[in-house]
C-alpha positions in Angstrom: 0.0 0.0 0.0 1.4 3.7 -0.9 2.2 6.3 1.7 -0.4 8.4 0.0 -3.4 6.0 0.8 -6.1 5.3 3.6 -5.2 2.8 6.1 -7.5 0.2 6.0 -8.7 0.9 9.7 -10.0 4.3 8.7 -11.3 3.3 5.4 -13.9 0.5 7.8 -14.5 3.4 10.1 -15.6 5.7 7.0 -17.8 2.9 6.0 -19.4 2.0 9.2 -19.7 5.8 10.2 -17.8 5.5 12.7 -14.8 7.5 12.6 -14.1 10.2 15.2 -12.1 12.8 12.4 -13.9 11.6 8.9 -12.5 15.3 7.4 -9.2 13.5 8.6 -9.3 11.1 5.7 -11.8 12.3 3.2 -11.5 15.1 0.9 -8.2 16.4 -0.5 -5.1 16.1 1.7 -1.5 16.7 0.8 1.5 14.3 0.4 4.4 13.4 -0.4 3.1 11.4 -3.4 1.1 14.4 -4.5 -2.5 15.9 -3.4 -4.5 12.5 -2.2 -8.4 12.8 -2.5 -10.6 10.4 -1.3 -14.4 9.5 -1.1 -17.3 8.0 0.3 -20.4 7.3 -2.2 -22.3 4.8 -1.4 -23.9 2.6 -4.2 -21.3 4.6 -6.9 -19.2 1.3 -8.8 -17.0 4.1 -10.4 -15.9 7.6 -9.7 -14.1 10.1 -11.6 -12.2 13.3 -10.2 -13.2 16.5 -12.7 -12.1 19.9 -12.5 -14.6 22.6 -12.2 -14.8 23.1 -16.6 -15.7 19.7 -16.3 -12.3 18.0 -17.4 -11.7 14.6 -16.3 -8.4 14.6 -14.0 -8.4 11.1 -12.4 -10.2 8.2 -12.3 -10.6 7.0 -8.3 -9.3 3.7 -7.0 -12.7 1.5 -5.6 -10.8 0.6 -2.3 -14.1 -1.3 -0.5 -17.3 -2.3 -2.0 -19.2 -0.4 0.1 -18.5 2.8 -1.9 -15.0 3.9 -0.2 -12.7 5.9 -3.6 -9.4 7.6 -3.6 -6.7 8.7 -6.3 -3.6 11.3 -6.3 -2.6 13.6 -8.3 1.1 13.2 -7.9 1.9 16.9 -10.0 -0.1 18.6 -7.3 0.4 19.3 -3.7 -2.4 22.3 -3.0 -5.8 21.6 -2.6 -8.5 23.2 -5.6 -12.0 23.0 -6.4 -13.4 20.2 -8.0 -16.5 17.9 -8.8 -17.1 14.3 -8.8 -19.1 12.2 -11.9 -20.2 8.6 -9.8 -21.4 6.2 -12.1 -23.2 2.4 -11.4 -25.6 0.1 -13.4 -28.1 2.8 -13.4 -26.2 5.7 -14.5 -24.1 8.7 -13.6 -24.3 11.9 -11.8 -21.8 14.9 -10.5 -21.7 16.5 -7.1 -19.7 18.3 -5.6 -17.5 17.0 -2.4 -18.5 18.2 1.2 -15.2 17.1 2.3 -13.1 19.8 0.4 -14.3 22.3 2.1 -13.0 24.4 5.0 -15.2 25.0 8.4 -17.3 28.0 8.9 -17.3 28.1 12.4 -14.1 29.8 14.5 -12.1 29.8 17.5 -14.0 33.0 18.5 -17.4 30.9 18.0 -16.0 28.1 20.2 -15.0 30.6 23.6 -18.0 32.6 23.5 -20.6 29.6 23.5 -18.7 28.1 26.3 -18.3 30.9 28.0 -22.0 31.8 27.6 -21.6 34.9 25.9 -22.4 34.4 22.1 -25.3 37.2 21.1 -25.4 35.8 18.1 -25.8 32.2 18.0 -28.4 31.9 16.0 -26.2 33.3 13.4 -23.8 30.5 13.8 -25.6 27.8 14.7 -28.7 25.9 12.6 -28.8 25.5 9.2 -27.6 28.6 6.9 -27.9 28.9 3.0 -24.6 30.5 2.2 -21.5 30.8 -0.4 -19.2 29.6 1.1 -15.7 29.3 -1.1 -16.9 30.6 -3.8 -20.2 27.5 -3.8 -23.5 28.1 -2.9 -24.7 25.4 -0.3 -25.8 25.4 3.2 -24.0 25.4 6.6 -25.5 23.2 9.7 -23.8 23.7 13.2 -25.2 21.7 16.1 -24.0 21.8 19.8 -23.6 18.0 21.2 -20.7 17.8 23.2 -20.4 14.7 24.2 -21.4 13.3 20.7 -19.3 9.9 19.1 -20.3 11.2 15.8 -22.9 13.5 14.6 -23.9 13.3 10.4 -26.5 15.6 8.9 -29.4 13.7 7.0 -32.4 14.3 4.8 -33.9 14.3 1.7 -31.0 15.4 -0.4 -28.6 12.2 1.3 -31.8 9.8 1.4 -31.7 10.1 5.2 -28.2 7.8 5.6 -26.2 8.5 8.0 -22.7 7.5 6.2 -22.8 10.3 3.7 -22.3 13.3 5.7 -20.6 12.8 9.1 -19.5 16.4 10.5 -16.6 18.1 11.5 -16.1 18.0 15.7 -14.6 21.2 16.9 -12.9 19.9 20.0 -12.9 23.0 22.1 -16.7 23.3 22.0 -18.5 20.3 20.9 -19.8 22.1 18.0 -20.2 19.8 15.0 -20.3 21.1 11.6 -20.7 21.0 7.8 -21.0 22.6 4.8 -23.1 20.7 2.7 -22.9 22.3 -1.5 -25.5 22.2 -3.9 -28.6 22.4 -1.4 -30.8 25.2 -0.6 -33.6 26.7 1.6 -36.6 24.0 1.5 -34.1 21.1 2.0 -35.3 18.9 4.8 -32.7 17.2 7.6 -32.1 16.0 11.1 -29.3 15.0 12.8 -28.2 11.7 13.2 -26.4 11.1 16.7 -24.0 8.2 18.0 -23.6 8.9 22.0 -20.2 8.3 23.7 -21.0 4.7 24.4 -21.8 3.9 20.7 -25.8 3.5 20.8 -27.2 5.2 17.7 -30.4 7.9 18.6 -33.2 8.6 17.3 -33.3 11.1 15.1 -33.3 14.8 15.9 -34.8 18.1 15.1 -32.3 20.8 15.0 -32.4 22.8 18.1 -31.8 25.8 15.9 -34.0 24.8 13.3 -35.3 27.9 12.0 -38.7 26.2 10.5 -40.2 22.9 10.9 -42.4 20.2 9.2 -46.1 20.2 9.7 -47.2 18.2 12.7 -47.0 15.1 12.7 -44.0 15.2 10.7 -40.9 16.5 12.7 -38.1 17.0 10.7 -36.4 20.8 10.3 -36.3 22.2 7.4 -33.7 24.9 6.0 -35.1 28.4 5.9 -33.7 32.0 5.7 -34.6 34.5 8.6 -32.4 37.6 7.6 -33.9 39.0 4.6 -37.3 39.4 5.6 -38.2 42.9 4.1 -40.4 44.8 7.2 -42.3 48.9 7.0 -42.4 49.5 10.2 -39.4 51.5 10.9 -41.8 54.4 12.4 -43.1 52.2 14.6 -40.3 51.1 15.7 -38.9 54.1 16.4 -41.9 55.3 18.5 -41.2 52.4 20.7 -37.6 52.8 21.0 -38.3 56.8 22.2 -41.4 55.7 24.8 -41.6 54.8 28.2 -43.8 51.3 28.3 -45.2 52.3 31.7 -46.3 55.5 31.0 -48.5 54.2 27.4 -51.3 52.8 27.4 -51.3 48.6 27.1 -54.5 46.5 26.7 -53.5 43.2 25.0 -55.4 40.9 23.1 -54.6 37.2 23.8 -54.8 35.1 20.9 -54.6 31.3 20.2 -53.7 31.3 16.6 -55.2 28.1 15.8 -58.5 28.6 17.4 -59.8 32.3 17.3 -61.2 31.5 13.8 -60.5 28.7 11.6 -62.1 27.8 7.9 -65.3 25.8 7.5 -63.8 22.7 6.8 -61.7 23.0 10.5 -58.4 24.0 8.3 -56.0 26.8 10.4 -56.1 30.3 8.5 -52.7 31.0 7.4 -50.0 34.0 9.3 -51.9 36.0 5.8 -55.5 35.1 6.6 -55.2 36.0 10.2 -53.2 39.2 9.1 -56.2 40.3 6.9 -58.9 39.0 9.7 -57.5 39.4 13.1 -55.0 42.2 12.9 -58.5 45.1 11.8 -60.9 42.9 14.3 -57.9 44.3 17.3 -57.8 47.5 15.9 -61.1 48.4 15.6 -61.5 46.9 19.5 -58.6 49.6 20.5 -56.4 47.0 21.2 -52.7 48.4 21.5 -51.0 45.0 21.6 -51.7 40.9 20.0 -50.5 38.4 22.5 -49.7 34.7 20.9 -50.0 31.9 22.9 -46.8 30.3 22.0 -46.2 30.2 18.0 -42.4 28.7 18.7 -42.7 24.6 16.7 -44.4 21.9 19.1 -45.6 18.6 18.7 -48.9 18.5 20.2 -51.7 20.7 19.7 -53.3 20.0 23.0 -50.5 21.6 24.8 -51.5 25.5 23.0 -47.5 25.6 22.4 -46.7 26.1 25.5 -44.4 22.3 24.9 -42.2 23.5 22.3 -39.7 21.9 20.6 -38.2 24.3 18.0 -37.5 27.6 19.9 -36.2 29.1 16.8 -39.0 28.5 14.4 -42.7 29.6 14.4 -45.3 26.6 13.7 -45.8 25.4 10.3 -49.5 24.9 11.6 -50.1 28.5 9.8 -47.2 28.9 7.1 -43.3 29.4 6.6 -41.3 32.0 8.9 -41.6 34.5 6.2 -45.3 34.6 6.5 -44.8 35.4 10.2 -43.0 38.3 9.7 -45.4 39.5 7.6 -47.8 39.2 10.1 -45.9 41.2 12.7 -45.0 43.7 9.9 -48.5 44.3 9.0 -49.5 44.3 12.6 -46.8 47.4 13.5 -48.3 49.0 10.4 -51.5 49.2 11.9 -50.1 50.5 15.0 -50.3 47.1 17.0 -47.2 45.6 19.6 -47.1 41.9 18.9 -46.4 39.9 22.1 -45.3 36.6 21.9 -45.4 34.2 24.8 -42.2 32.5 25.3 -41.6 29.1 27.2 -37.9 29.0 29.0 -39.1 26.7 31.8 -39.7 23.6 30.5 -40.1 21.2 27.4 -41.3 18.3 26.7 -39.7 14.9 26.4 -40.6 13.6 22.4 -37.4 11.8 21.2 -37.1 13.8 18.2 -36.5 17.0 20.6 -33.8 18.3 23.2 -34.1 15.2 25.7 -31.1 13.4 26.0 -29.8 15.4 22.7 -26.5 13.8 22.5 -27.5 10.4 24.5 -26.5 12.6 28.3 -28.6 15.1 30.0 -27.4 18.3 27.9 -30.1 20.8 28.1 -31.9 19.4 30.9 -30.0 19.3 34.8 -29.1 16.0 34.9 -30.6 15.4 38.2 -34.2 14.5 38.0 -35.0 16.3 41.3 -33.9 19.6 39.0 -34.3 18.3 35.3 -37.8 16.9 35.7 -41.4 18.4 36.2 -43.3 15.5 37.1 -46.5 17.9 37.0 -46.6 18.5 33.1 -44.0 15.3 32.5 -41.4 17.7 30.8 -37.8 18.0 31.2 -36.3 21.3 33.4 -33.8 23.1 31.5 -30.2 23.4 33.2 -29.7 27.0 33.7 -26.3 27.0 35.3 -24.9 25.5 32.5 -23.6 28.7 30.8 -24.1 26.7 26.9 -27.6 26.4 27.5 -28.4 29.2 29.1 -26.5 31.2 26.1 -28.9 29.0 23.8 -31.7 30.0 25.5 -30.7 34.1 25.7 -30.2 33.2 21.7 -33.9 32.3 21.5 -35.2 35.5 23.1 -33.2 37.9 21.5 -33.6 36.2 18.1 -37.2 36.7 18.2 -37.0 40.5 18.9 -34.2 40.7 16.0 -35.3 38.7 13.2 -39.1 38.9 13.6 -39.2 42.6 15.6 -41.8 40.9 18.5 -42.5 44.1 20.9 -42.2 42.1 24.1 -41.9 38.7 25.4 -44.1 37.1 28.3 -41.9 34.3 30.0 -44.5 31.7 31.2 -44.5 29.7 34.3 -41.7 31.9 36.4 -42.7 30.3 39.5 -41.8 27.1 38.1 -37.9 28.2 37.6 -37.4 30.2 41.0 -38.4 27.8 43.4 -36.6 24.3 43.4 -39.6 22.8 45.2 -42.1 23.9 43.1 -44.9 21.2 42.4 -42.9 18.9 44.4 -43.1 16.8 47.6 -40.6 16.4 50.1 -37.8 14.5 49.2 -38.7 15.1 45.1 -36.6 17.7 45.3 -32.7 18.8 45.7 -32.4 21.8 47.9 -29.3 24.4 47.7 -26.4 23.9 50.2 -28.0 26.0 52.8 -31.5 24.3 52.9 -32.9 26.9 50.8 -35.2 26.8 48.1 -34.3 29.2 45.7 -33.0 28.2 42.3 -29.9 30.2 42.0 -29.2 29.9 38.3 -32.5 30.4 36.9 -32.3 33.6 38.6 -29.2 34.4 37.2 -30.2 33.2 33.6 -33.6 35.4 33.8 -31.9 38.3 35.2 -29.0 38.2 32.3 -31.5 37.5 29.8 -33.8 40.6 31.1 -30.7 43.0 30.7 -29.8 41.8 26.8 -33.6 41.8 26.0 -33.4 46.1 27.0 -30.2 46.5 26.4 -30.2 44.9 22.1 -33.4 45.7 22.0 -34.9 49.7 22.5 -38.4 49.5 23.3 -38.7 46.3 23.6 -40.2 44.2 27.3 -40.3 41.1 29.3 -43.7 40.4 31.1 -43.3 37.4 33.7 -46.1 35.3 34.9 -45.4 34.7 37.9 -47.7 33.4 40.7 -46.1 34.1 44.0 -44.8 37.0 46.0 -41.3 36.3 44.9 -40.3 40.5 45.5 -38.8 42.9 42.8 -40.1 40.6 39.5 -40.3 43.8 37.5 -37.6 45.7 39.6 -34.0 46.4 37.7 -30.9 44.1 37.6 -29.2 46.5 39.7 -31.5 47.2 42.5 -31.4 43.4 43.0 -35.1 42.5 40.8 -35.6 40.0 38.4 -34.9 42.5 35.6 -39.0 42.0 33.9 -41.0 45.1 32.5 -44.4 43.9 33.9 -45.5 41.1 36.5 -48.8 39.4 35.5 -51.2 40.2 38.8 -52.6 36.8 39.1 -53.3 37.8 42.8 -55.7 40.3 41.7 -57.4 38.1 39.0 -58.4 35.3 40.9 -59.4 37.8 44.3 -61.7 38.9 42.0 -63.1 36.8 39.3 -63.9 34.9 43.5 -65.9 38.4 44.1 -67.9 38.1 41.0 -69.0 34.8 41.2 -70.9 35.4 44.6 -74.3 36.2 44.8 -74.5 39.9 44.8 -76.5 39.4 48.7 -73.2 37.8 49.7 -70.4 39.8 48.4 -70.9 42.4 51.4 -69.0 40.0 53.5 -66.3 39.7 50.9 -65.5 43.2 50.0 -62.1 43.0 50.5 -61.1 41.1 47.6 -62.1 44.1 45.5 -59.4 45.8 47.3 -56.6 43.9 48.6 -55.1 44.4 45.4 -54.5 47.8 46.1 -52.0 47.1 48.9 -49.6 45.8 47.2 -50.7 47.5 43.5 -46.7 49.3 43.4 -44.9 46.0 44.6 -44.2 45.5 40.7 -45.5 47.0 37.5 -48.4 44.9 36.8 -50.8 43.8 33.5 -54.0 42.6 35.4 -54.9 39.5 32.9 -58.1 37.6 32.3 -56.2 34.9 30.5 -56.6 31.7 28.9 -56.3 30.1 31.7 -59.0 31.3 33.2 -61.7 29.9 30.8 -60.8 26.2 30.7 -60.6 22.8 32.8 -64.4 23.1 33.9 -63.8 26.7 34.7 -66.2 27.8 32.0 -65.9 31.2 30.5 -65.7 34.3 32.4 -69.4 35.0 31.7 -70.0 31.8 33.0 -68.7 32.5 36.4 -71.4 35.4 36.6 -74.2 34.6 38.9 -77.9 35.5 38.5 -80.1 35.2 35.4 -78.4 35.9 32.0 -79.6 39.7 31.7 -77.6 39.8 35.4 -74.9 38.1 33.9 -74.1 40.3 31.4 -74.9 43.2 33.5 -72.1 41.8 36.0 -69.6 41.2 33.6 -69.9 44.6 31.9 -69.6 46.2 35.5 -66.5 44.0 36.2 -64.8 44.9 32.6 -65.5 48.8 34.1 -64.1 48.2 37.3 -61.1 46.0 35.7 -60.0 49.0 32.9 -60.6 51.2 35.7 -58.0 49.9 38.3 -54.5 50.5 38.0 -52.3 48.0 35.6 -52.4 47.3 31.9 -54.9 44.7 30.9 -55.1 42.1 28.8 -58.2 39.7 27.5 -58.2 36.6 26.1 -60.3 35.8 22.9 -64.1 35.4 22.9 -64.1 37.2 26.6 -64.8 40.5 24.5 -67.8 39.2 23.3 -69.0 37.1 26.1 -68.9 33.8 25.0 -70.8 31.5 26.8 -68.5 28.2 26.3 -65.3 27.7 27.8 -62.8 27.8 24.9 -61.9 24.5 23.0 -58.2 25.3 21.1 -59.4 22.6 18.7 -62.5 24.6 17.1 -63.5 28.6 16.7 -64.4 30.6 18.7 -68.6 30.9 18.3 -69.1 33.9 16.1 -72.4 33.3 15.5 -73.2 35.0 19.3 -72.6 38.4 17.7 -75.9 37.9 16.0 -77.3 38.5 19.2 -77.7 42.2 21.2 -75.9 41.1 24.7 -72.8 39.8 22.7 -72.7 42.7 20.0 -73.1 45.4 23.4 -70.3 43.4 25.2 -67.6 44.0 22.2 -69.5 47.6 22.0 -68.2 48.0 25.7 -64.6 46.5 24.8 -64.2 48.5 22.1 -65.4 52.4 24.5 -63.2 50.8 27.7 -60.2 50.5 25.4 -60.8 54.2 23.6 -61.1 55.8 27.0 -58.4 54.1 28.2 -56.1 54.9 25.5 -57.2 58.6 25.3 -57.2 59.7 29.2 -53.9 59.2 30.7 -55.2 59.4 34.4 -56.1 55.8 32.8 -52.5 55.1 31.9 -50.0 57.5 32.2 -49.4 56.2 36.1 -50.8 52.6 36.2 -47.6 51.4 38.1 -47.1 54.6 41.3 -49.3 55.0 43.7 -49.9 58.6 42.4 -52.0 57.3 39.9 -54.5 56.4 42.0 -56.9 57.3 45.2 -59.4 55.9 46.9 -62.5 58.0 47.5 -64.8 54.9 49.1 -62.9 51.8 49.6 -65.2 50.7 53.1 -68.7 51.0 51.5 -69.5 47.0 52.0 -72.9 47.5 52.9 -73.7 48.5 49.5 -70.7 47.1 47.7 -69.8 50.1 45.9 -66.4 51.3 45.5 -65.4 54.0 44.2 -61.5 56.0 43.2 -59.5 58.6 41.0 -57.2 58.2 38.4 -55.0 60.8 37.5 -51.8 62.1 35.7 -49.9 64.9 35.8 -51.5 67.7 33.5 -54.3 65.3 32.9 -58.2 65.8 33.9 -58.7 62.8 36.6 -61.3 60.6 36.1 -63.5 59.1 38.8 -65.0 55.7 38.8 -67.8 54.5 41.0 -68.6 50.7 40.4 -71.5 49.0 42.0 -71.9 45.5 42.4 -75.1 45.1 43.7 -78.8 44.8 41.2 -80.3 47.6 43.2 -80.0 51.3 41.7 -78.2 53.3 44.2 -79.7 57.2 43.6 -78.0 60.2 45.4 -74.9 58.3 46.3 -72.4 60.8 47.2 -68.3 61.0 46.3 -65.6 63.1 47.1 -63.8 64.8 44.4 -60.6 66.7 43.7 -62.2 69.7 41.9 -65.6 71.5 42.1 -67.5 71.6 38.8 -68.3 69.4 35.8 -67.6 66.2 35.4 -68.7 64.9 32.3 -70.3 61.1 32.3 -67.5 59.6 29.6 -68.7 55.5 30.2 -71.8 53.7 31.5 -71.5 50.2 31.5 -75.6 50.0 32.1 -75.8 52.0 28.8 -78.6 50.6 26.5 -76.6 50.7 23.9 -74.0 47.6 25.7 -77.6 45.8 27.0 -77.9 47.7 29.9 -81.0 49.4 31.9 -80.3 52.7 31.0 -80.2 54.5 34.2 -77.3 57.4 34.7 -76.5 60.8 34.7 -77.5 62.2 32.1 -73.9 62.7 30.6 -72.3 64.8 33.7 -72.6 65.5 37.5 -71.6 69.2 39.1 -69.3 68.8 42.1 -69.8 71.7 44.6 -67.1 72.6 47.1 -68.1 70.6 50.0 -65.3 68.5 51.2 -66.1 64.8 51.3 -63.8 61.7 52.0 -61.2 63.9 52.7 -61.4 65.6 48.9 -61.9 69.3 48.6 -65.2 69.1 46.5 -68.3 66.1 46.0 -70.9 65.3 44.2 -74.3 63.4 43.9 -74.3 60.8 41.4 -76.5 58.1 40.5 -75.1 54.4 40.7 -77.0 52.2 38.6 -77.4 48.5 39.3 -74.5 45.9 38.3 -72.6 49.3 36.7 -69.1 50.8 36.6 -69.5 54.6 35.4 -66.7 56.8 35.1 -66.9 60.4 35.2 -64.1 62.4 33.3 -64.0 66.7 34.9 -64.3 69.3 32.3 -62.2 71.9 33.1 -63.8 75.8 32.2 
């Protein structure tokens, strides 16, 4: 055998796909002999070396059957492009050879994922159409450290595994590849041998940047950098504003059940752009939030079990239609909030568990990898690759797809090592505590990239305890979040407003132990999805009484909600009061607006949002206690409560909402300024289904000091109502 040739070792290794270095003996390599070049076709009987005019240079030596070639060129020592012509019983073909070309990746690449530092990883890693040496192909880059060997496959290899073997970049445990000739569309996985030689199932790429449509689960090769957006303006109002100081009522949508086609299909990222972005816009909705769009497997689990956290659902189209959506939403003045799931995933084999046959992404400990509540896999957040991957997910959706904000779900779930567990299930720090140390630190370094790469741009966490300083800064010692969700305050309540009205006198104070703690964090008060599924029926549903009471208790609760201080946010169907808990298989039931209760709910939505978003005593201080006053917080007996909103430079507005079905006529307030007060909203308007009775459009406050306010006034409180009265200065 020459010096120049493969030893025979190698060449079984090639062939079994099983060698640790296979760029180590395929490709071109230089020699004493000359420039030795060696391949791995499988099936090919003959094989030809050509040079890039297509002139034959060398015919290849067959050294094993199973497809293994090499020649040398003895005249040439330096390595050139070139093509291959195979040829067998059924005929020939040229390609190009993977193996000739140099790695993408660099040193700088390798120290900044292991130190946890890489902004840009999604640029790196994940599959990348590319010229690369002068050839147009695509790059793939996986993370699997502890990896045998790792090969690319898909429909351009026919899915084997001995065809493309990737490079191992030591340092890291990044594998790589550039794979010529193939473009966006292709379709792959990776194909995994662990350390102890047992071959994997299959897997999706972590960075996959789209996906196959459900049930199929392969990634497919896309391009996320070219997407052509209009909404510089809007961007650039966001960057310049303050988030607390706007106003923010969001919309919370499940994409795959707020309308679907006759025949059950999913509208399309276009469809819903032409049917649900006007629908929010015409309710005065300033912001869309999506239940997860981020690739899962299972449509029962709304998204919130994703797999790909790089790619939005093929349920509804490519990424490109996406960002059209999000583009055409910012045109019409809309934020797009997308929920985002750090805190768990779920176990399919094709996904993250057990990536490279060890516990990579998850902690390896069950006690901290595993939440036996939703049977998912915990992410390890001290382990500074993941965590970098993870930072990579968040700030790749704010880059390539320009989402407004991201609400991080289940919080409570990372901070606490003992949550949903029973003693012993869980693995407590040194000290006994049972605070999880490095998902603080991961949300806290992923909150300050988030503001920092992204100007105008949020983090809302929900987040059901009273961990303290959620939505404080970094560097006063807080969690780093824009907004806390005030789950506290929705379930308080939505408790109130399922009482008889006769009972609720003994239960005033959940109407206002909010308010105690109101500037703890800055808070969205949400009516989510959540709250209208598992036999919890839709918030209509929870009303008490007859239906006309119903309604008339759910319009005075939407009052009282806009009313209080704290963004809002509604989920889908609660605008118009549907009467069925929502089912994310089927639409939501349209056909209710044919009927005057539903059509005067979305009436009411649409007037709460329109005075919210044009008085800022309604906005402009939702998260300091200036914002607010009581002026009766103690009237149980009649369970009416009443307050001021204000601003600086703003007219305050007073709301008085009663809870009761009896009218309540010459009901006094205090109030800040003597004079008009114009009536602005009446949720017992006829127009929304109501009774009628009110003020007829204003009240005149006289000087006569009242719960401990300089002026009052005597105004009517209808039954089941919220009214707000807006002053008029001269």
């Amino acid at each position: 055998m020459s010096a120049w040739q493969a030893a025979s070792g190698d060449i079984e290794a090639i062939v079994a796909a099983r060698h640790a270095d296979p760029f180590a003996v395929l490709g071109p390599h230089a020699t004493e002999a000359g420039l030795a070049v060696r391949a791995f076709i499988p099936d090919a009987s003959a094989l030809w070396l050509l040079a890039e005019d297509g002139t034959t240079l060398a015919h290849f030596a067959r050294r094993h059957e199973a497809g293994f070639f090499e020649t040398c060129l003895a005249d040439c020592r330096d390595p050139f492009a070139y093509r291959l012509r195979a040829e067998n019983t059924g005929g020939s073909w040229e390609l190009r050879d993977p193996y000739a070309f140099g790695p993408v990746l660099g040193p700088l690449d390798d120290h900044l994922l292991v130190e946890g530092t890489h902004r840009l990883l999604y640029e790196r890693l994940g599959a990348h159409p590319r010229c690369h040496q002068g050839v147009d192909g695509v790059h793939f880059a996986v993370w699997a450290p502890n990896a045998a060997r790792v090969s690319v496959v898909g429909d351009f290899n026919a899915w084997d595994g001995r065809r493309l073997p990737m490079r191992k970049r030591i340092d890291s445990g990044l594998w790589e590849i550039f794979v010529p000739d193939i473009a966006e569309g292709a379709v792959y996985k990776y194909e995994i041998i662990a350390h102890d030689g047992t071959l994997l199932p299959l897997k999706a790429d972590p960075f996959g940047f789209a996906a196959e449509l459900r049930p199929s689960t392969a990634s497919v090769v896309a391009r996320t950098d070219r997407f052509l957006f209009q909404d510089t303006d809007f961007l650039a109002r966001r960057a310049a504003a303050d988030p607390r100081r706007l106003p923010l009522a969001a919309y919370e949508v499940h994409l795959g059940s707020w309308r679907r086609h006759e025949d059950g299909r999913f509208l399309s990222y276009d469809e819903l752009a032409e049917a649900l972005i006007p629908y929010a816009v015409d309710l005065g909705f300033t912001h869309l939030e999506l239940l997860p769009v981020t690739e899962h497997p299972l449509d029962a689990s709304w998204g919130y079990q994703p797999i790909g956290l790089f790619a939005p659902t093929r349920r509804f189209g490519d990424p490109a239609g996406f960002a059209r959506f999000v583009d055409r939403a910012h045109r019409a003045g809309l934020g797009v909030i997308l929920d985002w799931v750090p805190a768990h995933f779920p176990t399919d084999v094709h996904g993250l568990a057990r990536f490279d046959g060890t516990a990579l992404y998850e902690h390896p400990d069950p006690r901290r990898g595993f939440q036996t509540e939703w049977n998912t896999a915990v992410y390890d957040y001290g382990r500074r690759e993941v965590a970098n991957v993870l930072i990579a997910s968040a700030l790749y959706w704010l880059d390539r797809y320009h989402i407004d904000a991201l609400r991080v779900d289940a919080v409570a779930s990372m901070l606490y090592l003992d949550y949903a567990r029973r003693p012993g299930e869980w693995l407590p720090n040194p000290d006994g505590s049972n605070d999880n140390r490095d998902a603080v630190g991961f949300l806290r370094s992923c909150n300050e990239l988030v503001y920092a790469e992204n100007p105008g741009a949020i983090t809302i966490a929900e987040e059901s305890t009273a961990w303290a300083g959620v939505s404080a800064p970094t560097y006063a010692g807080g969690l780093g979040f824009g907004f806390k969700w005030n789950l506290g305050w929705m379930h308080d309540t939505l408790d109130y407003m399922a009482l008889d009205p006769v009972h609720r006198r003994w239960h005033h104070d959940r109407m206002t132990f909010g308010l105690l703690y109101a500037w703890t964090e800055n808070f969205v008060l949400p009516l989510s999805h959540d709250e209208v599924v598992h036999g919890k029926g839709s918030i209509l549903a929870r009303m008490p009484g007859d239906d006309w009471q119903r309604f008339a208790n759910l319009r005075a609760y939407y009052g009282f909600m806009w009313g209080q201080p704290g963004k809002k946010l509604l989920f889908m169907g609660q605008e118009f009061a549907q009467r069925r808990e929502w089912d994310f298989a089927s639409s939501l039931d349209w056909w209710l607006l044919d009927h005057a209760p539903h059509r005067g709910m979305q009436a009411l939505i649409r007037d709460l949002n329109r005075l919210y978003r044009e008085a800022p005593a309604l906005h402009a201080r939702d998260c300091e206690p200036e914002g607010f006053r009581w002026i009766n917080a103690d009237d149980r007996d009649n369970s009416v409560f009443a307050w001021l909103r204000a601003a600086p430079g703003a007219s305050p507005v007073a709301v008085v909402s009663n809870f009761t079905p009896v009218p309540r006529p010459g009901y006094r307030i205090g109030l800040p300024q003597a004079g008009r007060w114009r009536e602005v909203l009446n949720t017992d308007a006829t127009s929304y289904g109501g009774s009628g009775l009110g003020n007829q459009g204003e009240i005149w406050a006289e000087a006569e000091p009242l719960n401990g306010l300089p002026a009052s006034a005597t105004v009517l409180a209808p039954p089941l109502a919220s009214v707000y009265f807006a002053w008029q200065p001269k």
